[in-house]
FIPA-403535 format. One record per residue (C-alpha): x, y, z. Coordinates in Angstrom, 3 decimals, padded with zeros to 6 digits, always signed. Each point is the difference from the previous one (the first is absolute). Example, Ala and Ser with C-alpha at 12.3 -4.5 7.8 and 13.67 -1.06 7.14 Angstrom:
<sites>
SITE        xx        yy        zz
SITE  +012.300  -004.500  +007.800
SITE  +001.370  +003.440  -000.660
</sites>
This chain:
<sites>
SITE        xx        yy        zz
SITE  +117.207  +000.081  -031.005
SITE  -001.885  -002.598  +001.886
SITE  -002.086  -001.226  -003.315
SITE  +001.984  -003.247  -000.899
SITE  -003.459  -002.174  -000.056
SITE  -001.354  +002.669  -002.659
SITE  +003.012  +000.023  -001.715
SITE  -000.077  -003.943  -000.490
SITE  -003.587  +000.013  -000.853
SITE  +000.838  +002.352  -002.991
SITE  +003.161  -002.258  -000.760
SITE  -002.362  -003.245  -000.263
SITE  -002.802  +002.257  -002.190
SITE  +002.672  +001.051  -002.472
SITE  +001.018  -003.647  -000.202
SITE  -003.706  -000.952  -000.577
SITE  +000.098  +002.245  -002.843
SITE  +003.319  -000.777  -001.532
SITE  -001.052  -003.388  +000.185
SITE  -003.533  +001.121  -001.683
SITE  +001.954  +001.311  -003.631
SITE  +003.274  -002.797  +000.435
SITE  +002.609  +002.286  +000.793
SITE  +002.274  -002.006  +001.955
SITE  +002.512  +003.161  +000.691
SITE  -002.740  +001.879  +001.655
SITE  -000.903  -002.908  +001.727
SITE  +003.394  -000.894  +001.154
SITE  +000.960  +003.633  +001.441
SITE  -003.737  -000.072  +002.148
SITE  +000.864  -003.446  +001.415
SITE  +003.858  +001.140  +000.936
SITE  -001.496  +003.143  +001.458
SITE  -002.489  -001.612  +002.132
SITE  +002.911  -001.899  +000.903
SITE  +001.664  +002.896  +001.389
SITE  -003.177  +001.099  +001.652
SITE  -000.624  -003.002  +001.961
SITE  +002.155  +000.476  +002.678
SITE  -001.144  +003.382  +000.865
SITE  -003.936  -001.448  -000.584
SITE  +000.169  -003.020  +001.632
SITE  +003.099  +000.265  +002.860
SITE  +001.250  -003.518  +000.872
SITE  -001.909  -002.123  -002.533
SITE  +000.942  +002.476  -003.007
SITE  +003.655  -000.695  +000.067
SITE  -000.605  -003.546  -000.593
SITE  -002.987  +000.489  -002.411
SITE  +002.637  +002.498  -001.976
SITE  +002.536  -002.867  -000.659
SITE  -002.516  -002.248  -001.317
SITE  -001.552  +002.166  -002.307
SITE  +003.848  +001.248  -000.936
SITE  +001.072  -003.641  -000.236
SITE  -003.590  -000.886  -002.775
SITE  +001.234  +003.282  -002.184
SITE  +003.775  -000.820  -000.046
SITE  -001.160  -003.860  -000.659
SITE  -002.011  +000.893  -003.366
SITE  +001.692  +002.550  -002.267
SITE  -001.176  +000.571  -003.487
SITE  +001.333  +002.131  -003.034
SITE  -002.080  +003.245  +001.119
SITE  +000.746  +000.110  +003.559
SITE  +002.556  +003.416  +000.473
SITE  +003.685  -000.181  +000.375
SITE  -000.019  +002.250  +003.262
SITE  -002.896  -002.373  +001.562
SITE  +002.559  -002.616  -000.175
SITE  +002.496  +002.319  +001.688
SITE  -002.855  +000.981  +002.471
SITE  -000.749  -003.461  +001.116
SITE  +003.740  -000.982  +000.994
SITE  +000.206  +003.318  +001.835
SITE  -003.098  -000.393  +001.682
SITE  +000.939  -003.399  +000.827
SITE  +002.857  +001.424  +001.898
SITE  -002.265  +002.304  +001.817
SITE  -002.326  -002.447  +001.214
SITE  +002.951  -001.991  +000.691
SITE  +001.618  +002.651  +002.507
SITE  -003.068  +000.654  +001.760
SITE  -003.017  +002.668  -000.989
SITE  -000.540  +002.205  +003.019
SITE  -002.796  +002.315  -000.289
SITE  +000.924  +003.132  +001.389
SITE  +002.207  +000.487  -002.729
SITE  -002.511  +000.789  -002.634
SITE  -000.716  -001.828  -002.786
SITE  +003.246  -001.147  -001.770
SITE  -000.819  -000.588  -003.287
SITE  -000.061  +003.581  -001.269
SITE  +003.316  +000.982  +001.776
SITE  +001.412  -002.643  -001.376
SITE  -001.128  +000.739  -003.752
SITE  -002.313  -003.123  -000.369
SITE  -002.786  +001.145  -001.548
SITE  -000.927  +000.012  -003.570
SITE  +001.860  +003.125  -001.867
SITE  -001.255  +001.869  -002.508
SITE  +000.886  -002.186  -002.979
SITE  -001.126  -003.038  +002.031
SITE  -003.311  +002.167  +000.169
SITE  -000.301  +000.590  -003.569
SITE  +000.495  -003.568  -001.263
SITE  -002.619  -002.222  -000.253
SITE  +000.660  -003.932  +000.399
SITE  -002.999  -001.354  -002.321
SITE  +000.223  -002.294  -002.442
SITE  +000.072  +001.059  -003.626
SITE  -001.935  -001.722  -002.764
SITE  +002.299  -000.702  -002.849
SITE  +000.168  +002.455  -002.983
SITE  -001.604  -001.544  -003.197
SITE  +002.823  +000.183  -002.730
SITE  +000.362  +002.897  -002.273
SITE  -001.801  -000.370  -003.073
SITE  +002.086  +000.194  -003.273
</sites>
């Protein structure tokens, strides 16, 4: 709808802010989306700017990150890979890469451990 540079704005706040509490699943669904954003944002550049950012989150997984991110990255790997062109629309939501709503609902934060019971 012509706002991809809003859209990736919002993408890197909501990173900002995942970053802000340490929830590296919300953080790692706003950096793949921006991903998927930046060829419709930044046309030329964006593709290339994509598969670096896709290449840093594949390169550094951790025990919270979300089993369909993983999924999400190969297959937008292949996208990027085949070409991105624009007047198609953004992909990612066709193609069911964006967060569902149990990827919503879980947060990826750190939990301090539980004291043991007391007897």
């Amino acid at each position: 709808n012509g706002r991809a540079s809003q859209a990736l704005g919002l993408c890197e706040e909501a990173a900002r802010l995942f970053i802000s509490y340490g929830d590296r699943r919300g953080e790692d669904w706003a950096r793949f989306l921006r991903c998927t954003l930046l060829p419709y944002a930044l046309p030329g550049a964006g593709v290339e700017e994509a598969r670096a950012e896709l290449a840093r989150l594949a390169a550094s997984p951790h025990p919270m990150r979300d089993g369909r991110l993983e999924d999400s990255l190969d297959t937008y790997a292949v996208v990027l890979g085949r070409g991105v062109d624009p007047a198609e629309g953004w992909q990612a939501w066709r193609l069911a890469l964006v967060p569902n709503l149990h990827s919503r609902e879980i947060m990826g934060v750190p939990m301090p451990p539980t004291p043991p019971a007391a007897v």
